[in-house]
N, C-alpha and C positions, 0 to 999 in steps of 0.2 A: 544593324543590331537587331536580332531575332524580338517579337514581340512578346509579351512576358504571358505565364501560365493564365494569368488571371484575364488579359485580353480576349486569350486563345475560348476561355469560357466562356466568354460573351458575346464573344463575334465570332459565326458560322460562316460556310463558307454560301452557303443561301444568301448571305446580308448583301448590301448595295450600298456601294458611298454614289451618292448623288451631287453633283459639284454645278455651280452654277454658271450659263454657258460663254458668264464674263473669264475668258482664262486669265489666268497669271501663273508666275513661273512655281507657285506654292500651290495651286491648283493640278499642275504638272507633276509636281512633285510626290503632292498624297495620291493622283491617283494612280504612278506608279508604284508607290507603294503598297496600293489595296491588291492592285495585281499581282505583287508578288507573293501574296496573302493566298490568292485564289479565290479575292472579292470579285464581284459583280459591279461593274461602273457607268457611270451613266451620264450623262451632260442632261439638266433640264431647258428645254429646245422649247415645252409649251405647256397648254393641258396635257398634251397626247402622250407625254411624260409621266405626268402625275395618275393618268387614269392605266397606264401600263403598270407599272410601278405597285399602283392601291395593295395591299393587303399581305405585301412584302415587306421584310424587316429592313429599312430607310437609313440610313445615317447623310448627313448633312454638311458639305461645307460651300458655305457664298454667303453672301451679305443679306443684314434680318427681313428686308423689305421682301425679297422672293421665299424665306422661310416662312414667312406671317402667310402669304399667299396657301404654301404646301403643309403645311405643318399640320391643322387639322386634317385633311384627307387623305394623307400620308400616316399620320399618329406618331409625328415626330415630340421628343421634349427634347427642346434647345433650351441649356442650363444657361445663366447667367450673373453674377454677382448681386447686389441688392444694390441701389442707385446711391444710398448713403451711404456704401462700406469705408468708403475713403475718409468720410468725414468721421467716423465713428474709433478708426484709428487713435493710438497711443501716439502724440508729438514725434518722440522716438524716432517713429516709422514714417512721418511725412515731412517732418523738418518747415512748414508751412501752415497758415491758416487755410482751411475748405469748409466749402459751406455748400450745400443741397440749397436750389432755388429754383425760380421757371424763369422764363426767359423774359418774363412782364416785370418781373424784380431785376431781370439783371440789367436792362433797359436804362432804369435809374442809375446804376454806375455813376459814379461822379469821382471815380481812380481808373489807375491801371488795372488790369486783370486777368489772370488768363479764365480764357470761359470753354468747358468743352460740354457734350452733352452724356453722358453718364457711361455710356455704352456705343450706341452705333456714331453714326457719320452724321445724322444729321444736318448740323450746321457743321463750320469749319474750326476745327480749335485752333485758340491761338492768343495773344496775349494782346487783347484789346484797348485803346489807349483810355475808353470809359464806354459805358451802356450806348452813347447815342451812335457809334460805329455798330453794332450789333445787326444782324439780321433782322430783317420785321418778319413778317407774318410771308405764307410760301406753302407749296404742295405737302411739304414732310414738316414744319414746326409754325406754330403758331402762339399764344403769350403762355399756356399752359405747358410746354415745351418745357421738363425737366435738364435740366443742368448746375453743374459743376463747378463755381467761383471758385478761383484762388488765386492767394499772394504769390506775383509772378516770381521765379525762379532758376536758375541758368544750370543745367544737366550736365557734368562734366561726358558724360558718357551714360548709353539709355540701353540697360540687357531686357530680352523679352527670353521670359522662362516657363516652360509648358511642365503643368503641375497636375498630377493625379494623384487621388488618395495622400495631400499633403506631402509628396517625394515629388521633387523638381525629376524630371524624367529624362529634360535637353531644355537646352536655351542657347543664346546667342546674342554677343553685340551685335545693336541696328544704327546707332548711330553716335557721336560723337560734335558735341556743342552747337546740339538740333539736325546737322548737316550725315544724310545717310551714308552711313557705313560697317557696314556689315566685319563680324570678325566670331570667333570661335567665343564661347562661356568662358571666365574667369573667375576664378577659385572666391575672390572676393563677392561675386556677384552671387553665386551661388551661395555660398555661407553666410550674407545676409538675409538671401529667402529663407533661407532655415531658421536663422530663426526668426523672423517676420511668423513663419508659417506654424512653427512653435508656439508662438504668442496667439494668433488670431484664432485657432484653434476651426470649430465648425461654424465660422461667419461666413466660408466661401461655401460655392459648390466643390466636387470631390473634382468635378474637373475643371481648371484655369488657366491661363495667359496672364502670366503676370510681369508688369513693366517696373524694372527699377533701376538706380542708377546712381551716381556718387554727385553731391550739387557743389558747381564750382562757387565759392565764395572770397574773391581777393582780400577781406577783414579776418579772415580765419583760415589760416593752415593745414588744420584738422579736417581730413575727407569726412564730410556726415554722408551715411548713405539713407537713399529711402524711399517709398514707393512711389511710382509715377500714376501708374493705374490698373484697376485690374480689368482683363478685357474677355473678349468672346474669343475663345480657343476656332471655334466652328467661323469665324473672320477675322481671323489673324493670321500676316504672314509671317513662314519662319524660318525667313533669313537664313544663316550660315547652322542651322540647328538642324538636327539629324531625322529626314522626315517621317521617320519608321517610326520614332518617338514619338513627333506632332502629331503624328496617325494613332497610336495608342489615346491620347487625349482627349483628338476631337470625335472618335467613334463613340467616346463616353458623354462627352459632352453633347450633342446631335446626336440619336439614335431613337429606338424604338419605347416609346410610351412605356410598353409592355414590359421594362426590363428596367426603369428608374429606381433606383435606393428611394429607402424612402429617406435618410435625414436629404434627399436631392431634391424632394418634390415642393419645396419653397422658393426653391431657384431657379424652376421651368418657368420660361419668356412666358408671357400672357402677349394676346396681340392687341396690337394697336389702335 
């Protein structure tokens, strides 16, 4: 699918997607698709990248740990959700309690819980059986470690939808009662981000990955749908989802300082 007018304004054929030199097959993916653009592409191999690179218009996809690194010398702004959006959510839309904590509180647990960390990989999520299983302290999280409590619950099925300018743009089933599997967007899953995304209005960035999905519950027959998470487009893989799309996204999401909206400049990563 050709990229839309408003891409085509923003991104030159000067620009560079930069990808980090962990490949995956979404890695593959965007950068064929920059190419067919008549982007400039790059694998970050070291400094000798970043100092080649300097004072050219950047865009960004790999994990935040090598962004944090490039990001000022580069003049990237990598957007990201705000660490509470979940919690601040209408019921509705999470079918769950969520709570914003560090990881010194979530320690204490004395339940189940699923614990993630807001945004990156840090520690590993997953539905912990109380605080004292938890990670301690480690190179990337230590008790001030921001994270994501919640009442654990069973995903009948989990879509990841690549969102610009509040229009779902492509998505894709990733998986199916936790266990990956990949399959095309369905009409349900899309018609709930609509209006999830109707409702939340300007709490997100203009660009997002957003995770949702229908929650199996055997006491009730009624599909409830509702968000799983919202994530970083620029570290996000996308599955059966049309990469031409993923690439309009994450060019907006990772790109050049110099070109940020401004209702977007709330939502630029700060480093670690």
């Amino acid at each position: 699918m050709p990229h839309s007018a408003a891409t085509a304004r923003e991104v030159r054929s000067d620009h560079v997607l930069l990808s980090s030199a962990q490949r995956t097959s979404t890695t593959a993916l965007l950068t064929q698709a920059a190419a067919r653009r008549g982007l400039d592409t790059a694998v970050l191999d070291g400094p000798a990248t970043v100092e080649r690179l300097a004072g050219r218009p950047v865009h960004w996809y790999g994990g935040p740990l090598s962004a944090a690194r490039i990001a000022g010398p580069l003049g990237l702004a990598l957007l990201e959700p705000d660490d509470d959006w979940l919690t601040r959510l209408p019921e509705e839309f999470t079918r769950r309690r969520i709570e914003l904590t560090t990881l010194a509180e979530a320690w204490t647990l004395r339940r189940p819980a699923f614990v993630k960390p807001p945004a990156d990989k840090s520690l590993p999520p997953a539905v912990y059986p109380d605080g004292t299983r938890l990670p301690r302290t480690g190179d990337r999280i230590g008790p001030d470690t921001p994270v994501l409590v919640s009442e654990p619950v069973t995903f009948a099925a989990e879509y990841r939808l690549f969102v610009r300018d509040g229009e779902v743009l492509t998505g894709s089933r990733y998986a199916r009662f936790g266990r990956l599997d990949p399959a095309p967007l369905n009409a349900e899953a899309g018609a709930f981000a609509r209006r999830l995304l109707a409702a939340v209005g300007d709490t997100l960035p203009s660009a997002v990955a957003l995770d949702v999905g229908p929650i199996a519950d055997p006491y009730d027959p009624v599909e409830h749908w509702a968000v799983v998470e919202a994530n970083l487009p620029w570290f996000a893989h996308c599955y059966a989802a049309d990469p031409d799309r993923v690439l309009d996204v994450v060019l907006r999401a990772a790109g050049p300082v110099s070109q940020l909206g401004r209702a977007d400049r709330r939502f630029v990563r700060t480093a670690a």
